[in-house]
DOKEMI-581891 format. One line per 4 residues: number of its first residue (from 1); for each residue x, y, z negated of N, C-alpha, C. Coordinates in Angstrom, 3 decimals, always signed. Layout:
BEGIN
NUM = X,Y,Z,X,Y,Z,X,Y,Z  ...
END
This chain:
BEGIN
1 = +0.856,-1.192,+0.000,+0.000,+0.000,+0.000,+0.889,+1.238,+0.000  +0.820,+2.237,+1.018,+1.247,+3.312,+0.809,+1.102,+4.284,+0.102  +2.128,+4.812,-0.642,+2.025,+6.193,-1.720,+1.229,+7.235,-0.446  +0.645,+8.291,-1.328,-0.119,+9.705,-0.843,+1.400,+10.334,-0.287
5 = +1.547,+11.132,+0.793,+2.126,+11.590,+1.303,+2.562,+13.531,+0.740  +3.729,+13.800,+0.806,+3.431,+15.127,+0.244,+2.202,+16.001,+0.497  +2.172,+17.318,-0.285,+0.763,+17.701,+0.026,+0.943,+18.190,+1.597  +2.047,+18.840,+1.922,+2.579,+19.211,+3.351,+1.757,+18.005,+4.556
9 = +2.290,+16.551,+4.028,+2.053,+15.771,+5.024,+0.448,+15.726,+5.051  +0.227,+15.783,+3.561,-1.392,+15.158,+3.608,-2.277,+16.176,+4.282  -1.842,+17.423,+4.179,-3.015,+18.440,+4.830,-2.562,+18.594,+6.214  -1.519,+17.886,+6.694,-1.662,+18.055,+8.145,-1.378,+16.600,+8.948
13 = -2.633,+15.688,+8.270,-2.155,+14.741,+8.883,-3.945,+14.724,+9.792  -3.690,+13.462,+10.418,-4.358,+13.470,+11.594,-6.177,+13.329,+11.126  -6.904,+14.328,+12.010,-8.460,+14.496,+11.278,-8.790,+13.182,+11.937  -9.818,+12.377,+11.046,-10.505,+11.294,+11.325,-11.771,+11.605,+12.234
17 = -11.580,+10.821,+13.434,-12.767,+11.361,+14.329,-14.136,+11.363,+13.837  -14.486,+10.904,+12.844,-16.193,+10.595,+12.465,-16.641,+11.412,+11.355  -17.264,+12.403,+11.659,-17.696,+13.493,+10.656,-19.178,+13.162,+10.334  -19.276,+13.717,+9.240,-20.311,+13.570,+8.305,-21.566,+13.771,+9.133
21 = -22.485,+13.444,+9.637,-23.983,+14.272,+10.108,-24.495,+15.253,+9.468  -25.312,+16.423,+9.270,-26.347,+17.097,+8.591,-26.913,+17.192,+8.860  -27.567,+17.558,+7.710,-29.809,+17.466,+7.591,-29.365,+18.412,+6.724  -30.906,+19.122,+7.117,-30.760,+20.999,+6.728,-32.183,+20.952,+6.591
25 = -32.442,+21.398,+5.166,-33.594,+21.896,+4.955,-34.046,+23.002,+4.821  -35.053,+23.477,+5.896,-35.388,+24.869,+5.709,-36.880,+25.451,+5.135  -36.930,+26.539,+4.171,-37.597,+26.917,+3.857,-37.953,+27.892,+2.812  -38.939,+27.701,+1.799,-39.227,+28.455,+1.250,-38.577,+27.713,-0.718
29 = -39.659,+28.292,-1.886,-39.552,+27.545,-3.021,-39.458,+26.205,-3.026  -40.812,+25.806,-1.915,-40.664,+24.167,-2.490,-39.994,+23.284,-1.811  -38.991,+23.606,-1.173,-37.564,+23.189,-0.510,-36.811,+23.757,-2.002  -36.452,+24.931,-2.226,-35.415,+25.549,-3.311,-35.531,+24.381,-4.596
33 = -36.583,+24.252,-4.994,-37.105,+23.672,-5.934,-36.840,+22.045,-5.915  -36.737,+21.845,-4.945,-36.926,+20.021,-4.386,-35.586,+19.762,-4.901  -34.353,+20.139,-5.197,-33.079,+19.069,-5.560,-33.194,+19.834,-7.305  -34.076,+19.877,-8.204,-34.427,+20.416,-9.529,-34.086,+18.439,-10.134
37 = -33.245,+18.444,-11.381,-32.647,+17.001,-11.644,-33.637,+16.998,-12.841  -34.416,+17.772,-12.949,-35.156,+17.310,-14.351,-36.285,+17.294,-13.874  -36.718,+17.469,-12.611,-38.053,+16.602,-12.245,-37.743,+15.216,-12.264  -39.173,+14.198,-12.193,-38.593,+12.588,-12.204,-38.177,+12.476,-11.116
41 = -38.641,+12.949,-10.253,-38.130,+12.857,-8.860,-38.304,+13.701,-7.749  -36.289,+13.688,-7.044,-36.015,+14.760,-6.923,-35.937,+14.637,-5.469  -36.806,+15.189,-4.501,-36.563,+14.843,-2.866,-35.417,+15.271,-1.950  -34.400,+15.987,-2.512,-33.479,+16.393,-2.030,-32.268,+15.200,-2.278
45 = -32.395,+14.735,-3.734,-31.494,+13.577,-4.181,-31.893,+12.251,-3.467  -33.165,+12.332,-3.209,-34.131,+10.861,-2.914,-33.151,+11.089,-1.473  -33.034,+11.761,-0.703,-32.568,+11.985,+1.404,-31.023,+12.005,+0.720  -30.412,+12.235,-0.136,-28.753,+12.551,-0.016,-29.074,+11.217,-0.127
49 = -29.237,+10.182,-1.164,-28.957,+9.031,-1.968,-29.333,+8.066,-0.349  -30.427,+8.331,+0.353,-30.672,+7.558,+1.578,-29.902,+7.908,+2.698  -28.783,+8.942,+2.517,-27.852,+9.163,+3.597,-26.876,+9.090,+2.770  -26.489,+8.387,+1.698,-24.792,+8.702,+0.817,-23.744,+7.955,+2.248
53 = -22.699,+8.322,+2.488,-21.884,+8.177,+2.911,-21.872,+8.510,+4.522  -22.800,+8.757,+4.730,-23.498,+9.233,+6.405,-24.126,+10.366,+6.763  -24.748,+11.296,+5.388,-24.719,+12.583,+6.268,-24.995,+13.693,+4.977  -24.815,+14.702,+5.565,-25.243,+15.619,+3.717,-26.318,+16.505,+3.880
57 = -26.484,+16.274,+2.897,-27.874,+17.102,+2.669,-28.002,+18.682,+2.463  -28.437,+19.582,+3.238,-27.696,+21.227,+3.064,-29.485,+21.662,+2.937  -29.546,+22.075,+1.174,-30.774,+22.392,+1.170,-30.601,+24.197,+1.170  -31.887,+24.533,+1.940,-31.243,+25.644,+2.416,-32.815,+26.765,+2.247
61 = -33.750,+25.796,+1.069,-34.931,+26.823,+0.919,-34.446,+27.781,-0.260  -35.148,+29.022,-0.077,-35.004,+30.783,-0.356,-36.690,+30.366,-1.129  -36.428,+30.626,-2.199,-38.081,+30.703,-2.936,-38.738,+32.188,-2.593  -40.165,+32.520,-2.773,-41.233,+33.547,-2.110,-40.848,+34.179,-0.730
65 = -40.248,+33.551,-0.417,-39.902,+33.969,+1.428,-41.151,+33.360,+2.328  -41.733,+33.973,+3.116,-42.822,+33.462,+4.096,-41.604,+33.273,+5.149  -42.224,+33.183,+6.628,-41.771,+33.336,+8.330,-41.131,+34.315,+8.376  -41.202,+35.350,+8.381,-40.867,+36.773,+8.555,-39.864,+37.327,+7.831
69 = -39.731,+36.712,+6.550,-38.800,+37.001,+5.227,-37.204,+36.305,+5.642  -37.578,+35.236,+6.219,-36.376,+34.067,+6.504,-35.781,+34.233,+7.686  -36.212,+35.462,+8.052,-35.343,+35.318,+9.487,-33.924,+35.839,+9.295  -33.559,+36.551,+8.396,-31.685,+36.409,+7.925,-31.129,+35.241,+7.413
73 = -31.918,+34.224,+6.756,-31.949,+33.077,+6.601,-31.700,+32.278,+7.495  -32.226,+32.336,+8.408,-31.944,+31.376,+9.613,-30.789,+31.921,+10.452  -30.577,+32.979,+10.442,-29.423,+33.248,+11.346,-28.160,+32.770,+10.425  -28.354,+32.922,+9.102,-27.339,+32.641,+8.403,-26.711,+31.380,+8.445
77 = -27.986,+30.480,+8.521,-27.407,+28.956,+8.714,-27.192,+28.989,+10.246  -27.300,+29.634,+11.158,-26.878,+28.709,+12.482,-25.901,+29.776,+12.374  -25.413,+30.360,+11.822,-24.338,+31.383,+11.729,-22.779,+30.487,+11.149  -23.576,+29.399,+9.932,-22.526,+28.148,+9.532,-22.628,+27.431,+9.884
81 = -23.398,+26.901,+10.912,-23.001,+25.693,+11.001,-23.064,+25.424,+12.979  -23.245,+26.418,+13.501,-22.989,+26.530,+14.578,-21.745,+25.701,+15.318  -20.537,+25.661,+14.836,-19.168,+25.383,+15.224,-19.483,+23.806,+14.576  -20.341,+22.887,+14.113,-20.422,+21.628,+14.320,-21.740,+21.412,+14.470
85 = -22.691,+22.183,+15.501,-24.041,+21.929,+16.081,-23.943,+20.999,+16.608  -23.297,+20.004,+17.215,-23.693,+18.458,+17.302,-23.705,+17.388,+16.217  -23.139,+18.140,+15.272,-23.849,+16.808,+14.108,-24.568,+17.197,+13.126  -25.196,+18.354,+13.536,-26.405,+18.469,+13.014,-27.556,+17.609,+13.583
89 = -27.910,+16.435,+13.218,-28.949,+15.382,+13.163,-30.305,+15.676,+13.139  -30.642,+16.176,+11.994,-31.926,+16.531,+11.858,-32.185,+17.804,+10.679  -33.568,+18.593,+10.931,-33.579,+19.839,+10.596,-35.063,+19.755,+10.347  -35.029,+19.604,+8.375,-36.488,+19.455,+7.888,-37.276,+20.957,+7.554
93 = -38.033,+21.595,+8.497,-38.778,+22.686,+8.288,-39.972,+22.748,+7.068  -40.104,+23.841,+6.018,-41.274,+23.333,+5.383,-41.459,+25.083,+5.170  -42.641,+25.587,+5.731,-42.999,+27.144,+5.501,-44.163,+27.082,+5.561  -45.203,+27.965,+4.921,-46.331,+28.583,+5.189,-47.111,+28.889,+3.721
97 = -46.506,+28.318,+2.708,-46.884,+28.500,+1.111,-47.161,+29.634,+1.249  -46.227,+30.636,+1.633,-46.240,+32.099,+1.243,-46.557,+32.888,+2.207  -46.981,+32.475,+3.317,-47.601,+33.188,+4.911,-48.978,+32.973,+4.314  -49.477,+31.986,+3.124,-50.819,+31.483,+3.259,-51.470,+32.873,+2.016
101 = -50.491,+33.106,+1.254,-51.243,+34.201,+0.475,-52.599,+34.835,+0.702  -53.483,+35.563,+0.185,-54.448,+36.376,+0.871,-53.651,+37.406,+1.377  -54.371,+38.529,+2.255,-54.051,+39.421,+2.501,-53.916,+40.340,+1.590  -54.318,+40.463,+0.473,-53.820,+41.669,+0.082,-52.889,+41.623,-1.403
105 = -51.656,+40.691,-0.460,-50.782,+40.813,-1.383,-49.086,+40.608,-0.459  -48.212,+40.994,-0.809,-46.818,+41.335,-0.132,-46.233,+40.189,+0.894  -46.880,+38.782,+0.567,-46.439,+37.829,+1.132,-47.166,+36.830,+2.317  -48.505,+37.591,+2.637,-48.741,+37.069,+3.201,-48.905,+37.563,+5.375
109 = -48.825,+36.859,+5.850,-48.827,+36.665,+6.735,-49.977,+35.899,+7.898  -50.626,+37.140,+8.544,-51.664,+36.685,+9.575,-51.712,+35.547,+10.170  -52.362,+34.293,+10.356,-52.301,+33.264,+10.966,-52.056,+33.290,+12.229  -51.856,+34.002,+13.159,-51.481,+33.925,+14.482,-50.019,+34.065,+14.142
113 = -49.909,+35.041,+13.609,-48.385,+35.312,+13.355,-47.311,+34.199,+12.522  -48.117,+33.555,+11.876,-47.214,+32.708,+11.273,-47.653,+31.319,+12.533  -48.157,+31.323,+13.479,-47.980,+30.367,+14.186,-46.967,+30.656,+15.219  -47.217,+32.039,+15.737,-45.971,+32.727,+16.459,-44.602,+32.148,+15.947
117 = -44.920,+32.875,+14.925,-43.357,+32.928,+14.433,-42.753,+31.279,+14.079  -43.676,+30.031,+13.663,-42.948,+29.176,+13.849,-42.542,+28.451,+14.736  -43.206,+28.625,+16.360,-42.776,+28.255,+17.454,-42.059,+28.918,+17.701  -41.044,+29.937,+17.665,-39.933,+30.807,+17.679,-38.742,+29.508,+17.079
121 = -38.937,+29.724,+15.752,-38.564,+28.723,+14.803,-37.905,+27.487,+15.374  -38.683,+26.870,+15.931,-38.546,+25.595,+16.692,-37.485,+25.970,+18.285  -38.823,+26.752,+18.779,-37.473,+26.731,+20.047,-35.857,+27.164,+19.647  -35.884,+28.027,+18.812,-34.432,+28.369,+19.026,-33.500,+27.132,+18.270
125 = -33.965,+26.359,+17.168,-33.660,+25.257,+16.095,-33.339,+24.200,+17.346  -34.202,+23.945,+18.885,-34.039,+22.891,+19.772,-32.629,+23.543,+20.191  -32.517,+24.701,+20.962,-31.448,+25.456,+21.756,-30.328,+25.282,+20.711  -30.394,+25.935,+19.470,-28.765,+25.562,+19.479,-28.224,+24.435,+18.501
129 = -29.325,+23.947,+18.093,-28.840,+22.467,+17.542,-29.729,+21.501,+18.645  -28.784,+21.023,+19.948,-28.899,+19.854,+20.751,-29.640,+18.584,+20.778  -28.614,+18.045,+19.636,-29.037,+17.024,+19.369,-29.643,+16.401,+18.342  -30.123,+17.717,+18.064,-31.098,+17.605,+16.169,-32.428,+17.380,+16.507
133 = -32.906,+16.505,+15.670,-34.409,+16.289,+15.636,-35.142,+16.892,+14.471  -36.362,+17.592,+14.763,-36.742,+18.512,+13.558,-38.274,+17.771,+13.235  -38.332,+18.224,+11.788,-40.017,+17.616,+11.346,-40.061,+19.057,+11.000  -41.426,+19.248,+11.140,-42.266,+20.437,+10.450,-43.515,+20.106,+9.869
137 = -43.043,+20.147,+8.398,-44.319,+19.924,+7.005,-45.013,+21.129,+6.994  -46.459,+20.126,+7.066,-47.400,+21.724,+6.754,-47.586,+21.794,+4.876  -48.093,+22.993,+4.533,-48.069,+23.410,+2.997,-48.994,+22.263,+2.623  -49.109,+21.746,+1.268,-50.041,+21.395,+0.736,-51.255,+21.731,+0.095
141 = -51.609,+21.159,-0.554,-52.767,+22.494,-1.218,-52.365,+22.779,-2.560  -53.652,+22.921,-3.511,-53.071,+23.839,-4.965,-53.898,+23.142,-6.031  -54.142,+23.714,-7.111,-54.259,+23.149,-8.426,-55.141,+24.226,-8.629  -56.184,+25.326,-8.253,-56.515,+26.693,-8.537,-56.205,+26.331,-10.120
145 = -57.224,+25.613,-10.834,-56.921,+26.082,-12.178,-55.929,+25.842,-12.631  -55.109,+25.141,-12.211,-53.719,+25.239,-13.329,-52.671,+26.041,-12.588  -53.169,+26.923,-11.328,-52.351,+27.925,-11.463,-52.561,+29.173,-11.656  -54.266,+29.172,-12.414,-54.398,+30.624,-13.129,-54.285,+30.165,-14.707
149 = -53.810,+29.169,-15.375,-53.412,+28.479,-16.318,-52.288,+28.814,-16.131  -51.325,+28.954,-15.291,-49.861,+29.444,-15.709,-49.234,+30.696,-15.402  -50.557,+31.297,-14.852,-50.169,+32.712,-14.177,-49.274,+33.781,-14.964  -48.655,+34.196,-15.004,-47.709,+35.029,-16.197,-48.919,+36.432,-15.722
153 = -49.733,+36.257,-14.382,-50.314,+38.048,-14.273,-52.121,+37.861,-14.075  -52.776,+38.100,-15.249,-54.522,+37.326,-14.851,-54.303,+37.809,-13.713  -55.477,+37.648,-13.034,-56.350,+38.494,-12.443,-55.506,+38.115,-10.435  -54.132,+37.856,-11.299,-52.882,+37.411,-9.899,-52.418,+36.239,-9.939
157 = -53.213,+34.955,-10.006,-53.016,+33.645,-10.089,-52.000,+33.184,-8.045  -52.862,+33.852,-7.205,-51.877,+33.530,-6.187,-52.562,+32.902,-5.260  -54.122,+32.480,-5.357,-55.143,+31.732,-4.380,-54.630,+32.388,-3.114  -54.726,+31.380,-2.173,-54.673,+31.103,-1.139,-55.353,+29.893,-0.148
161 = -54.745,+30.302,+1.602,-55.801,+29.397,+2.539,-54.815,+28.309,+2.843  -54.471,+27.696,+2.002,-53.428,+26.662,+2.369,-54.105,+25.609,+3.263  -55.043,+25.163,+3.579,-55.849,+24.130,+4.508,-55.634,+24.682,+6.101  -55.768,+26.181,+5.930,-56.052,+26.806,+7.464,-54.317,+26.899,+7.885
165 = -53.782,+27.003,+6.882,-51.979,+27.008,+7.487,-51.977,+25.620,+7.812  -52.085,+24.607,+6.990,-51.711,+23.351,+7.787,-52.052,+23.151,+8.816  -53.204,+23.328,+8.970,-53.887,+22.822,+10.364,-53.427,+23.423,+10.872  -52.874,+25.280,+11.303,-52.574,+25.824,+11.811,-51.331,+24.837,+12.605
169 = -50.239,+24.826,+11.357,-49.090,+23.987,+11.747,-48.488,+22.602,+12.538  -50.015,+21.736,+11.931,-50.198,+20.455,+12.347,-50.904,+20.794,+14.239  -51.233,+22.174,+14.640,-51.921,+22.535,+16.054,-50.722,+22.622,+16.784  -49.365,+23.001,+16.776,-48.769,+24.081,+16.929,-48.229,+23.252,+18.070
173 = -48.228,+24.030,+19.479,-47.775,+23.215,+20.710,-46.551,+22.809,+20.741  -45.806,+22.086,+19.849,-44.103,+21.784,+20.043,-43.741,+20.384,+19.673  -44.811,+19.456,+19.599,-45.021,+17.934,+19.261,-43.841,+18.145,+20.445  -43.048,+16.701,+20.446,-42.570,+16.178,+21.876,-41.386,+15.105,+21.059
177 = -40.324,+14.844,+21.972,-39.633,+13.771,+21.468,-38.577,+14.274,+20.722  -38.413,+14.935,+20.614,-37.507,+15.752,+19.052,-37.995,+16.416,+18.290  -39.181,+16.280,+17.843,-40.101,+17.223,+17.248,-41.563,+16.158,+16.440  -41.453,+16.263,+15.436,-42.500,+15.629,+14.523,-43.274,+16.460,+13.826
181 = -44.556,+15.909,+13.844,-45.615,+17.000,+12.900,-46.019,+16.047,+11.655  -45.725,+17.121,+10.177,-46.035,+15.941,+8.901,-46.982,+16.576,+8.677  -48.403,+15.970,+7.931,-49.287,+16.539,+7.670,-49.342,+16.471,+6.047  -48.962,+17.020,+5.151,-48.660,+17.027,+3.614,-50.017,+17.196,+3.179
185 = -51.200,+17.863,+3.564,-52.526,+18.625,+3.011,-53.039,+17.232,+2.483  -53.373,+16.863,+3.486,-54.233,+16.066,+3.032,-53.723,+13.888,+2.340  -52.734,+14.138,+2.392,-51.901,+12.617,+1.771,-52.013,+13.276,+0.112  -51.721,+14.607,-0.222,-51.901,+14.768,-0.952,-53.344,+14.682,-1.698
189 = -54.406,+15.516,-1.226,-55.533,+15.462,-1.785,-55.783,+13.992,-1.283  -55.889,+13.084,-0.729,-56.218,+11.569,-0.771,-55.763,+10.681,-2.161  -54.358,+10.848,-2.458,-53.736,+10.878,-3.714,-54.856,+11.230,-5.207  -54.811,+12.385,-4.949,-55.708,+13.182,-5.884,-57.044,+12.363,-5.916
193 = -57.506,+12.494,-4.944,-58.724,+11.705,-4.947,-59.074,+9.931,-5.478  -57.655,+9.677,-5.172,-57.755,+7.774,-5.457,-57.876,+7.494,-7.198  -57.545,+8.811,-7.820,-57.690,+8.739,-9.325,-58.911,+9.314,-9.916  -60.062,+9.502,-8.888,-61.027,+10.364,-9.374,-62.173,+8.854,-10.033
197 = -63.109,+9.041,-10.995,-63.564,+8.588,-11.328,-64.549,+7.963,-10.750  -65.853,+7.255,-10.103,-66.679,+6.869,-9.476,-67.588,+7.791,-10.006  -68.255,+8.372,-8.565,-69.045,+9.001,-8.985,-68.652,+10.744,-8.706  -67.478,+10.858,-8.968,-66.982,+12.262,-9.228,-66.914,+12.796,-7.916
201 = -67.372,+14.159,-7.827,-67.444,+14.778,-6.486,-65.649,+15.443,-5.787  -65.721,+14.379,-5.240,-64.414,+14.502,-4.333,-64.362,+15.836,-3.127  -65.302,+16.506,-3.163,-65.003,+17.451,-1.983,-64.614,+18.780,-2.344  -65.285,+19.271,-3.694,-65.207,+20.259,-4.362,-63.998,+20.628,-4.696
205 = -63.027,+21.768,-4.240,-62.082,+22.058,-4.658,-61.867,+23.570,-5.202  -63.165,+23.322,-5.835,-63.209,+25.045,-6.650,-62.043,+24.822,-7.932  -61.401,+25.906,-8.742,-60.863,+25.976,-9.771,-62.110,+24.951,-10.751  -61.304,+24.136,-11.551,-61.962,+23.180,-12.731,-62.794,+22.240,-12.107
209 = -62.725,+22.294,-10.771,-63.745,+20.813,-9.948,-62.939,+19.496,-10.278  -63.519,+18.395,-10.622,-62.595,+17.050,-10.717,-61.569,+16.950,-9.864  -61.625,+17.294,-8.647,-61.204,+17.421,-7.560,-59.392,+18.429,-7.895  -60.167,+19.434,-8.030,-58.970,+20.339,-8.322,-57.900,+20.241,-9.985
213 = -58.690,+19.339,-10.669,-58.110,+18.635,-11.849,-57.258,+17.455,-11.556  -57.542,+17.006,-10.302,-57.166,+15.813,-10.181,-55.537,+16.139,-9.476  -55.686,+17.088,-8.912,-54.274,+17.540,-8.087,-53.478,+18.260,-9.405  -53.697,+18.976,-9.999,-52.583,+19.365,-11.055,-51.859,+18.032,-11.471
217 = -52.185,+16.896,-11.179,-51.028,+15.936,-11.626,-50.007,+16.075,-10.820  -49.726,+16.698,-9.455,-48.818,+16.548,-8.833,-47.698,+17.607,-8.644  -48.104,+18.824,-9.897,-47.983,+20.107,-9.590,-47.149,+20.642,-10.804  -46.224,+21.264,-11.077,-45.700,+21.464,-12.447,-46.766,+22.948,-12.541
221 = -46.677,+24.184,-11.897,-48.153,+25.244,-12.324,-48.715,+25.449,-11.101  -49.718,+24.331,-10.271,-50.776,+24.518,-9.900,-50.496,+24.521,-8.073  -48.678,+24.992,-7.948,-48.522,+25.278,-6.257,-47.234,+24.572,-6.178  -46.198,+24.418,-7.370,-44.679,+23.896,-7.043,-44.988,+22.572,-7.185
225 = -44.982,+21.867,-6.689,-44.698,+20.429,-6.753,-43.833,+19.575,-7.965  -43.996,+18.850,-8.550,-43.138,+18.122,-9.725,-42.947,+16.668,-9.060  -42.381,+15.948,-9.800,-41.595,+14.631,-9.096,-42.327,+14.079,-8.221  -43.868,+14.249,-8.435,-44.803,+13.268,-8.177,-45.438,+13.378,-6.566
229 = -45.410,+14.910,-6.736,-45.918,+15.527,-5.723,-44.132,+15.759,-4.704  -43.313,+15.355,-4.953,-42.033,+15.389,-3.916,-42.613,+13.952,-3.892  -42.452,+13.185,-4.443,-42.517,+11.656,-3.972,-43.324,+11.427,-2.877  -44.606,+12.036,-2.844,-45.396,+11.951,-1.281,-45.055,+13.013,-0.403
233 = -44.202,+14.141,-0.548,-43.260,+14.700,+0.381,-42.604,+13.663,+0.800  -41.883,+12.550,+0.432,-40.468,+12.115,+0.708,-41.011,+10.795,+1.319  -41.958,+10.091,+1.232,-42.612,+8.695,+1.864,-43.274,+9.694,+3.303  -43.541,+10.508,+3.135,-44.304,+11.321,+4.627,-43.085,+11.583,+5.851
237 = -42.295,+12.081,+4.876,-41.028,+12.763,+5.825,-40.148,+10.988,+6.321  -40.188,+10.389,+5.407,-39.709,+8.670,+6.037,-40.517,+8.104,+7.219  -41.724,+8.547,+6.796,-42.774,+7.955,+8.364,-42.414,+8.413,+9.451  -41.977,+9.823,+9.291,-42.140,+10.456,+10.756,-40.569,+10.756,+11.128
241 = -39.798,+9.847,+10.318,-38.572,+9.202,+10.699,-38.585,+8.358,+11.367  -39.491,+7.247,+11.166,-39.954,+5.872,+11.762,-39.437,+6.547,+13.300  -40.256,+7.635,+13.931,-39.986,+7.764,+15.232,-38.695,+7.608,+15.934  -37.694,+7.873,+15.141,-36.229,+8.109,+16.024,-35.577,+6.832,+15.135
245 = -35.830,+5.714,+15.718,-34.954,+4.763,+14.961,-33.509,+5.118,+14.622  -32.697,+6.000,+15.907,-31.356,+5.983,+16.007,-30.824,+6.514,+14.582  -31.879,+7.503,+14.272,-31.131,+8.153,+12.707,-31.561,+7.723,+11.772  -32.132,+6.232,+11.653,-31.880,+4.968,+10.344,-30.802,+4.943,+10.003
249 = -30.491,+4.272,+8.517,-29.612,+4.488,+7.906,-28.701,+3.366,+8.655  -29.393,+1.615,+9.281,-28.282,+1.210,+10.146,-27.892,+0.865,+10.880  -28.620,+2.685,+11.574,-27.963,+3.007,+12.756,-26.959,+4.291,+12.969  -26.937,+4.517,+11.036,-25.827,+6.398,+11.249,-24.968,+5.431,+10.499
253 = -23.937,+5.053,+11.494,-22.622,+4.768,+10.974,-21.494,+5.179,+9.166  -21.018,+4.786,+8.630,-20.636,+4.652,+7.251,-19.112,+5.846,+7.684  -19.579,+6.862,+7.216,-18.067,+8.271,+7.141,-16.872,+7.140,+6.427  -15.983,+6.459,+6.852,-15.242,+5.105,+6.237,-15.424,+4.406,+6.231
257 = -14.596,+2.739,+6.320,-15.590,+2.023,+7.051,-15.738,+1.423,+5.490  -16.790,+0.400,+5.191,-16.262,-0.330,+4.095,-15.381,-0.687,+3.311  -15.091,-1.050,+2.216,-13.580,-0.953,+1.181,-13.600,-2.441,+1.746  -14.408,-3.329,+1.852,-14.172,-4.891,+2.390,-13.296,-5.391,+3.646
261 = -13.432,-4.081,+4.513,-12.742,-3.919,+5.739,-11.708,-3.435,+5.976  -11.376,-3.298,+5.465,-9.969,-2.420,+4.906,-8.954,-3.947,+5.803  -8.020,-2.980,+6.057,-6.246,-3.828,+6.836,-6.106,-4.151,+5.549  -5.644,-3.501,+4.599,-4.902,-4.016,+3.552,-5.571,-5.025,+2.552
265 = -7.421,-4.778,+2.560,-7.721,-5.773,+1.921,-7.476,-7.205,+2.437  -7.687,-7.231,+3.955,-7.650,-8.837,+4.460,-6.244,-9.230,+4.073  -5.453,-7.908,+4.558,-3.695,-8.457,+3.910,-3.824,-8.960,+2.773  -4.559,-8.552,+1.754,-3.958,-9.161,+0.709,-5.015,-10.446,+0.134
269 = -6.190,-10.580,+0.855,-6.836,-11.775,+0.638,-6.279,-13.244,+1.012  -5.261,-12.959,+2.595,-4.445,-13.833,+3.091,-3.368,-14.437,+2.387  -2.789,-12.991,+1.466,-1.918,-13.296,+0.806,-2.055,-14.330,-1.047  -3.694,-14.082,-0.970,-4.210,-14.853,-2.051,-5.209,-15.890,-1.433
273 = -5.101,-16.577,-1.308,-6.157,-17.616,-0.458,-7.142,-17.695,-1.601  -6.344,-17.935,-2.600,-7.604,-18.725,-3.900,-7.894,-17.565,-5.288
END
């Protein structure tokens, strides 16, 4: 086995052709929020831990940012990572939490416009990352009462049309073969619903409806998601992986090959038969 080489030799010795892949998550809080280690479960850790040694995970959500907010954001990342835009793999979009606001508050954003603006989004995400395949998650819904239960401002709990953004998102003409649509709205409220009691009116999603009681389990106050509610983020975003077999885990090659494969291990297994 060879000693490490001076530091001279070691930093200029020859780069190994097989670089890491990335997956880039873009968005808002509940991207920022998603690699949090004291939720039970963490969807940013759940995609590193299912790519360890094959690609890294660059979470890259900005919390209360809508479409419009993130556009220094986005230049910023194709600003880094431009100079290895071919191994950028795949590019998980998740916006419209904060486009979905009502109108008459700082964050929200007209529904045409936030459909505009995410087909912008997309085309330029195809143009200069090649060979990246992108999903785009629509928002989920909310908890009304447990997020005027945690409101730090009455009266400014934060209601919103989170149903009309998804659909908006889940419409949006850019389906095709590098391009996946996740539909988060409603896996979630199905969820919600499979724990409702017999009997209990499942459609009602006023503040304090069974309905809207039933989703605060997935919610730490009422809109951020807690382990439970990433966990059906992270089985959704695996489905609509299903599509591109090539970026299964074995089919993205190991950054090293195995320690089993190793020259020196067979050398020295030869050299120990027993």
């Amino acid at each position: 086995m060879a000693s490490i080489p001076s530091v001279k030799g070691l930093l200029q010795g020859p780069v190994p052709a097989l670089p890491y892949k990335k997956i880039v998550l873009f968005g808002d809080s509940q991207f920022e929020r998603s690699s949090n280690p004291a939720l039970e479960f963490s969807f940013t850790s759940a995609l590193s831990n299912a790519f360890a040694r094959r690609a890294d995970v660059l979470n890259r959500g900005v919390s209360g940012y809508n479409t419009e907010w993130l556009v220094d954001q986005f230049r910023r990342i194709v600003h880094e990572l431009t100079p290895v835009a071919a191994d950028v793999a795949l590019v998980v979009v998740w916006i419209g939490t904060n486009d979905a606001c009502l109108a008459d508050t700082p964050h929200h954003v007209p529904l045409d416009r936030y459909k505009a603006n995410m087909v912008v989004y997309v085309e330029a995400l195809l143009q200069v990352f090649p060979l990246a395949k992108l999903v785009l998650v629509s928002p989920g819904p909310i908890s009304r009462q447990q997020l005027i239960d945690c409101s730090t401002r009455p009266g400014q709990a934060g209601d919103r049309d989170l149903e009309t953004y998804a659909d908006a998102l889940l419409g949006l003409p850019v389906a095709g073969e590098r391009v996946q649509l996740v539909d988060l709205y409603r896996p979630i409220v199905a969820a919600a619903r499979a724990t409702l009691s017999a009997g209990a009116d499942a459609l009602d999603t006023a503040a304090g409806s069974p309905l809207d009681t039933a989703l605060a389990a997935f919610y730490l106050d009422g809109l951020h998601f807690n382990g439970k509610g990433y966990a059906v983020l992270y089985e959704q975003v695996q489905r609509a992986l299903e599509a591109w077999p090539e970026l299964g885990v074995p089919h993205t090659p190991l950054v090293e090959p195995w320690w089993g494969d190793r020259s020196e291990v067979a050398a020295f297994r030869q050299s120990h038969p027993n």
